[in-house]
matplotlib code that plots the C-alpha trace (Angstrom):
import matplotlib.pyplot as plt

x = [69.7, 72.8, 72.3, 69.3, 69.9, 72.4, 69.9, 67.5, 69.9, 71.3, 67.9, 67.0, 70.3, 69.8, 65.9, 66.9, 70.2, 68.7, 66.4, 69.7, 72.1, 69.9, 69.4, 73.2, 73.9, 71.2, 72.7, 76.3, 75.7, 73.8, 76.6, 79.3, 77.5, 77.0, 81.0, 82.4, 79.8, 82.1, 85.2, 85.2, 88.1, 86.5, 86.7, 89.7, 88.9, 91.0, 89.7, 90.2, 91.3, 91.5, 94.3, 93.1, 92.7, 96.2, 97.8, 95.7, 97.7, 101.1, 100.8, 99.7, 102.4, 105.2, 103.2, 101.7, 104.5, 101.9, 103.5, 102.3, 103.6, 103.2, 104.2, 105.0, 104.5, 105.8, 108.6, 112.3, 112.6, 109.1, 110.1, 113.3, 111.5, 109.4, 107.0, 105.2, 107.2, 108.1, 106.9, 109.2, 109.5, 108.6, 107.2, 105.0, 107.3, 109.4, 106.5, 105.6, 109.0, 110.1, 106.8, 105.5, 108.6, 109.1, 105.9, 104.4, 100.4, 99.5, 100.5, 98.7, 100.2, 99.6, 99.8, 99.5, 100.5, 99.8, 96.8, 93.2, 93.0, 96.4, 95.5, 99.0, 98.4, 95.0, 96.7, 99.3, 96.5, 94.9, 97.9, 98.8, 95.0, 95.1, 98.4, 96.6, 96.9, 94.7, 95.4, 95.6, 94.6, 94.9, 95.7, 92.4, 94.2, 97.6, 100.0, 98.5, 96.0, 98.0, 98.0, 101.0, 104.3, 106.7, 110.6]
y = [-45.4, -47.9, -48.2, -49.4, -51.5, -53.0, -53.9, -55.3, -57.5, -58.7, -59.2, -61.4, -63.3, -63.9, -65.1, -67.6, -69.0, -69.4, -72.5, -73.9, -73.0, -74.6, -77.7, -78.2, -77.1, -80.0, -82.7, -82.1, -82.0, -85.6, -86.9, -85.6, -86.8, -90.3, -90.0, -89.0, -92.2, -94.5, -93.4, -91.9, -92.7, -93.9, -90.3, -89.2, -89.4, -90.1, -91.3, -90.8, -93.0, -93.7, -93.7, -97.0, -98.1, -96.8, -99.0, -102.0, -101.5, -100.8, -104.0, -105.8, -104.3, -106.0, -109.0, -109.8, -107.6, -105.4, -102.4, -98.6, -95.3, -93.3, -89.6, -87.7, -83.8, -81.9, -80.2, -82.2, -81.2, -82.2, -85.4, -86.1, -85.8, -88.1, -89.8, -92.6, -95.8, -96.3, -92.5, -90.9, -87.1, -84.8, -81.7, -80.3, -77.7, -80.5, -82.8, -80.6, -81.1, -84.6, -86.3, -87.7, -88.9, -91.0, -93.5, -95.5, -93.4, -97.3, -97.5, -96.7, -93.6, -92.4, -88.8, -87.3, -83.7, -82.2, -82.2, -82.6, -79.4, -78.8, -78.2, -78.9, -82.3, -81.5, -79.9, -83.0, -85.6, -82.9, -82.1, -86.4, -87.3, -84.0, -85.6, -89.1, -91.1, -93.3, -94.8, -92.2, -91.3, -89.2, -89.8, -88.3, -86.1, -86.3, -86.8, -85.3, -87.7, -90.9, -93.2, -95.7, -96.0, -93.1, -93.8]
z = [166.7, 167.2, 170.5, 170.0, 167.2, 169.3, 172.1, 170.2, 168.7, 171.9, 173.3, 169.8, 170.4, 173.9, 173.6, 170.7, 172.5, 176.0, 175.1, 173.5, 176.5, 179.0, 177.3, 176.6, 180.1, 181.6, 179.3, 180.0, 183.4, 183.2, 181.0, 183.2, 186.6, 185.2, 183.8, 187.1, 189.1, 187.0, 187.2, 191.1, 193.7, 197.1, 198.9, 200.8, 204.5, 208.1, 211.2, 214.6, 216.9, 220.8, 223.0, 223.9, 220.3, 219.9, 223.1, 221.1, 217.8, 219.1, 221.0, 217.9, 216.1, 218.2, 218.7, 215.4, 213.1, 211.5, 209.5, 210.3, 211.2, 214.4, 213.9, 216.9, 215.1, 218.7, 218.6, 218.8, 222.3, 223.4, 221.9, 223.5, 226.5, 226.3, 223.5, 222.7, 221.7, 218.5, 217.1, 214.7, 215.4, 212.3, 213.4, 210.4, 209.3, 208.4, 207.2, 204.9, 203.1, 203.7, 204.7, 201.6, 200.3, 203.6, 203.5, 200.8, 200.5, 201.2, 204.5, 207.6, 209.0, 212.9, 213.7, 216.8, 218.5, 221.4, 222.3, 221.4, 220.1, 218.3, 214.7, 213.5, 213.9, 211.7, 209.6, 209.1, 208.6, 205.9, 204.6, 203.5, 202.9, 199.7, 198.6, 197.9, 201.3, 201.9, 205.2, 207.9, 211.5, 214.4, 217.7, 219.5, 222.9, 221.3, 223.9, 227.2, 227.1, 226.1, 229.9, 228.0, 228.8, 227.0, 225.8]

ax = plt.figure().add_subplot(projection="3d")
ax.plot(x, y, z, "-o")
ax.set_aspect("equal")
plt.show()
């Protein structure tokens, strides 16, 4: 007899409350979608760019003095051996450590890696735009596709 006293009263319970439940649950969701229109950060995105568009911006950047980062994520030695001008090396294990605290999240950062299908350089450019960067791209090929001069 408790048992089903018990069931009927859940059953009473849940009949009355759905009608409320729902409505609360449709106007929240209006208040909190029109909340979140007003008060939404443009989206956190990166681009891709070209080798070419790369060769266009280094050149800009010793003609014209523009201000970015180019991050070479290979490996010290693949660096030493040859990279792109004016890339810092920070593989990702270190990036993951020191990277934020080395550029401002409004500068334009460059990553590249090895190629066009190394996800550690993905991961890098993931890795900056979740910490709040808003300015950052990936060399498309990394280095086996880059036709520049190396240093």
């Amino acid at each position: 007899m408790r048992v089903i006293k018990a069931v009927f009263c859940v059953s009473v319970l849940c009949i009355v409350w759905t009608p409320f439940s729902a409505a609360y649950t449709e106007n929240d969701a209006a208040r909190l979608t029109a909340d979140a229109r007003r008060t939404e950060a443009p989206p956190l995105a990166y681009v891709k760019i070209s080798e070419d568009a790369l060769a266009d911006k280094l050149e800009e950047r010793h003609l014209l003095k523009i201000v970015f980062a180019l991050v070479d994520l290979r490996t010290e030695g693949d660096y030493a051996a040859g990279h792109i001008p004016g890339a810092v090396n920070i593989p990702l294990a270190k990036l993951r450590f020191t990277g934020e605290a080395m550029f401002s999240k409004e500068e334009d950062v460059i990553f590249y890696g090895y190629s066009r299908d190394d996800l550690a350089a993905v991961d890098a450019v993931i890795l900056f735009v979740n910490k709040g960067f808003r300015h950052v791209a990936l060399v498309e090929g990394g280095i086996a596709e880059w036709k520049g001069k190396t240093e």
